[in-house]
C-alpha angles and dihedrals in degrees: 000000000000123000118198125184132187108182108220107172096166099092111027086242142130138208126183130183126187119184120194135187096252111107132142087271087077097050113105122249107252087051106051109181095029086130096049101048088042090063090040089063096042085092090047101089141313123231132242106286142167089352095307116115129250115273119221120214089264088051096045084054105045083047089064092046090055093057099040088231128109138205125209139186134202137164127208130175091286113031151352114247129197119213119197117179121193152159107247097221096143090249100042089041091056094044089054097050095048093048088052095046094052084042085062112037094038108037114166104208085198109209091227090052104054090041092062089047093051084056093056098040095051085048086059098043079053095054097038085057089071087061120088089203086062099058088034091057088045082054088050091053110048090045101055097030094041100195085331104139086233083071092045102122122202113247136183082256104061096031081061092048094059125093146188088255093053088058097053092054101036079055097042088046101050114023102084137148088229108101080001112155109208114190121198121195118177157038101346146082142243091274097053089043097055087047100057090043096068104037086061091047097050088059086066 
């Protein structure tokens, strides 16, 4: 893994980014948007752990609220990033970190909850197919990638074929520390960032 740090000790703030290879273009085929939905549930839940008790989605929320941070989670073509935003006061930084480390090593994919965000997401591609601009990007696409997973588009089928199971390996397959890049923008200095570096990678 890569650490980069820009000190910033002007605001006592603190922005991390770790970016992971773990795109869309890793997806398979028959479950296009794996990747992306797996990203979309990180924030869902996070399991028993260490003798501290499971988080539901509403949990995992109102922590974060307590600690005036936030984590998010996003995936692209070529990776899946994490973005943990903090103030860098020595308690709530830690806090933050530790609450991000557990997010990531111990997500819960609850059944219910994916099945709600399918629901939401099927509703969307429905609504996406009344737009020419949909079908002509699809043409773009497949034109230029050519079978190329960068030209893989999300259906209602694939979204259909993938599970909370299938997120739980795909996650457990391809996040990973190892070629990790981890950014650090903020109030603090090469020690604390290595710190914090590899308290989030040895979540994964």
């Amino acid at each position: 893994a890569r650490v980069y740090l820009v000190s910033s000790p002007a605001i006592p703030m603190l922005d991390v980014s770790v970016d992971v290879d773990a795109g869309s273009r890793r997806d398979p085929a028959a479950q296009t948007g794996l990747a992306r939905a797996t990203a979309s549930m990180l924030d869902k839940g996070v399991q028993a752990a260490a003798g501290q008790p499971a988080l539901d989605e509403n949990a995992l929320a109102e922590a974060w609220l307590d600690i005036g941070a936030q984590l998010g989670a996003s995936a692209s073509s070529d990776r899946m990033a994490f973005s943990l935003r903090t103030l860098t006061e020595p308690a709530l930084l830690e806090r933050a970190v530790a609450l991000a480390a557990r997010q990531m090593a111990q997500p819960a994919f609850p059944a219910e909850v994916w099945a709600r965000e399918r629901e939401r997401s099927l509703a969307a591609l429905r609504e996406a197919e009344t737009r020419p601009g949909t079908h002509a990007g699809r043409a773009y696409a497949a034109a230029i990638y050519q079978g190329h997973p960068y030209g893989a588009q999300t259906t209602a089928k694939t979204l259909l074929a993938i599970g909370v199971n299938d997120m739980a390996a795909f996650y457990r397959q391809h996040v990973m520390a190892c070629g990790a890049r981890i950014s650090l923008v903020g109030a603090i200095d090469r020690a604390t960032a290595d710190r914090i570096a590899s308290r989030l990678l040895a979540a994964i």
